[in-house]
N, C-alpha and C positions, 0 to 999 in steps of 0.2 A: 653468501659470498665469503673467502677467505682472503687471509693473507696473500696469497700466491698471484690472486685475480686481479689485487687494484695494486701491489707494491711495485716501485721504483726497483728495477735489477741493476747493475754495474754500478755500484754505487762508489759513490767518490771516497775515500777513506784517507789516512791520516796516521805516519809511524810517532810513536810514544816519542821518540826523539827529535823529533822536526821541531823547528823553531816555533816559538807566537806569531812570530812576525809572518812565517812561511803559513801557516793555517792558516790565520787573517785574511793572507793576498789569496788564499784558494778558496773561503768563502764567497769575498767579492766576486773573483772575478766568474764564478760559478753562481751567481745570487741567489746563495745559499748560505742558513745560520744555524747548519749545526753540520757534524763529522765524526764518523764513527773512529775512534784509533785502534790501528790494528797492529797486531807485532810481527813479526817477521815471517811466521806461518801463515800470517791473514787470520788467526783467531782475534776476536775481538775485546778489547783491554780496556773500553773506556767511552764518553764520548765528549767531545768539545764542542760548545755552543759559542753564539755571538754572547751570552749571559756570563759567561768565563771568562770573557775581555772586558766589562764593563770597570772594576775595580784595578786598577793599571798605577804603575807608581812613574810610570812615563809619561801618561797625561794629568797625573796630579788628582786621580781620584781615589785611589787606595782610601782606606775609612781610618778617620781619625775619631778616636773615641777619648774620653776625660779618662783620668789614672782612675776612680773608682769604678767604672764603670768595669775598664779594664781587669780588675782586681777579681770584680763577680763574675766575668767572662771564664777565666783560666786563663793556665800558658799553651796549654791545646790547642785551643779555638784562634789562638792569638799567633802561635806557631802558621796556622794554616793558613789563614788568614795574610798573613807576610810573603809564605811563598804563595800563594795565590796571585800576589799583585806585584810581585817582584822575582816569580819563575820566569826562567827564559824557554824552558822547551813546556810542551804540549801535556807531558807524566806530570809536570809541576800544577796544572790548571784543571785539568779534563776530570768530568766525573767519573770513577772504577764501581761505581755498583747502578749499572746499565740494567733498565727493564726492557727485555727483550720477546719477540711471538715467533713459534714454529712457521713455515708455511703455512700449515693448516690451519691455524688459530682463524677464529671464527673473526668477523671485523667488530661486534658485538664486543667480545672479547680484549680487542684493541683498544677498543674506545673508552673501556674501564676502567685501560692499564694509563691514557694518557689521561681521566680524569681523575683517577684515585692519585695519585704521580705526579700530577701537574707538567706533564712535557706535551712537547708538540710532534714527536716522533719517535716512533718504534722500532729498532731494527730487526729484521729478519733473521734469525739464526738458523743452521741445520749443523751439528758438528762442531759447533761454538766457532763457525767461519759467517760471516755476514753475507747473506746471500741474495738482500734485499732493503729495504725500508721503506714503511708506512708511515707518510706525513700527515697532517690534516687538509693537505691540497689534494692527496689522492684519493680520500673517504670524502672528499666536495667533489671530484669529479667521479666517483663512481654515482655518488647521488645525483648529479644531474643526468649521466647516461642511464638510470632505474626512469630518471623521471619521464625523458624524453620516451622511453622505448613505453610506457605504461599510460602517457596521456593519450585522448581517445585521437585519431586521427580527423574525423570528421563530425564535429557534434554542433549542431547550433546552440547558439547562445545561453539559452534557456535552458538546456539540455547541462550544460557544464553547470551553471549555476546550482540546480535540483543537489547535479550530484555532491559538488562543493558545502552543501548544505547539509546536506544527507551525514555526512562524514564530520562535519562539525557537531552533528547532536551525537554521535556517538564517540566525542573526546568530553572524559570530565574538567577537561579545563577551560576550554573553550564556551564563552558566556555568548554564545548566541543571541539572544535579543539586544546583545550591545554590537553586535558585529553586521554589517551592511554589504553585500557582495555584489558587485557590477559587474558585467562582463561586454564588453563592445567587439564584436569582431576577432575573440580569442584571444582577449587581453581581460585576466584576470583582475581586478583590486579588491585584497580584502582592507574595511575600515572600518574606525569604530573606537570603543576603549578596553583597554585591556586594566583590571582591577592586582594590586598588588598592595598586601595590610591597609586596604582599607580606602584606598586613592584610587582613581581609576584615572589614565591619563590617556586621550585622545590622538591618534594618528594612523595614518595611511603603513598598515606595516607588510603586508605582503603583494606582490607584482607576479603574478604568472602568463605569460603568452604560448595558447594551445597552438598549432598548426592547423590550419584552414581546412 
């Protein structure tokens, strides 16, 4: 699957010039936390998250740091940092070095850009115009529509279980003699413990219900 298959089109965007205030109320009321900024062509210039608003010198969280601390920081970091939490427009806050995926970009591909990057969303570019965006609500529902369309439609009980089984011996991670598989009626539980440095700690972690 690509880009093009599971991404968001008409996507809400956001001019370099617009207030805090004006991006804020369009998060809300869109219940959404982030916004691509676009300039006058709709090339894209940036992007603003709810994580942009967190440091605000209107609600009193701006970061107050000790003078030495200060000192080793720089006047750089210190500069940015000011207009960060006391910009008024959107150019003042917004990140300018956006990792962005063609269409085509493989979701593979996405999912490297938001774990090497640490963001929650990709925009789509073609022609440095936003033509899309890929969040991690859309790579959770394309995996559930792979999952729905790939479980078996009618398998008794025992029949899921084997294969559940089957598929755990061939992951290295998965410690099968610690893992317990039920199945009642197309309702999956796997349980058991799961081992991390040396601890293995007990619990009910996966739920799946096949269709009858």
């Amino acid at each position: 699957m690509k880009a093009k298959d599971v991404m968001t089109p008409h996507v809400l965007s956001v001019a370099p010039d617009a207030s805090i205030s004006a991006a804020a109320r369009l998060m809300l009321q869109n219940r959404i936390s982030g916004l691509p900024v676009v300039d006058g062509s709709g090339k894209l210039v940036g992007m603003v998250t709810e994580g942009d608003f967190l440091r605000r010198a209107e609600i009193g969280t701006q970061r107050q740091r000790a003078r030495w601390i200060e000192f080793l920081i720089g006047p750089g970091r210190l500069a940015d940092e000011y207009s960060r939490s006391s910009g008024r427009s959107v150019s003042d806050v917004m990140t300018r070095d956006v990792h962005t995926a063609s269409i085509d970009a493989s979701l593979d591909d996405i999912v490297r850009i938001m774990e090497r990057h640490r963001v929650k969303r990709v925009p789509v570019v073609e022609e440095g115009k936003v033509v899309g965006i890929v969040t991690r609500a859309n790579l959770l529902h394309a995996l559930a529509g792979i999952a729905d369309e790939i479980a078996p439609s009618s398998a008794g009980d025992t029949a899921i279980r084997e294969q559940i089984f089957a598929e755990l011996k061939r992951q290295t991670w998965a410690p099968v003699a610690l893992i317990d598989v039920t199945v009642r009626k197309g309702v999956v539980v796997l349980s058991g413990a799961l081992k991390t440095k040396g601890s293995a700690r007990h619990c009910e972690f996966w739920r799946r219900t096949f269709p009858a």
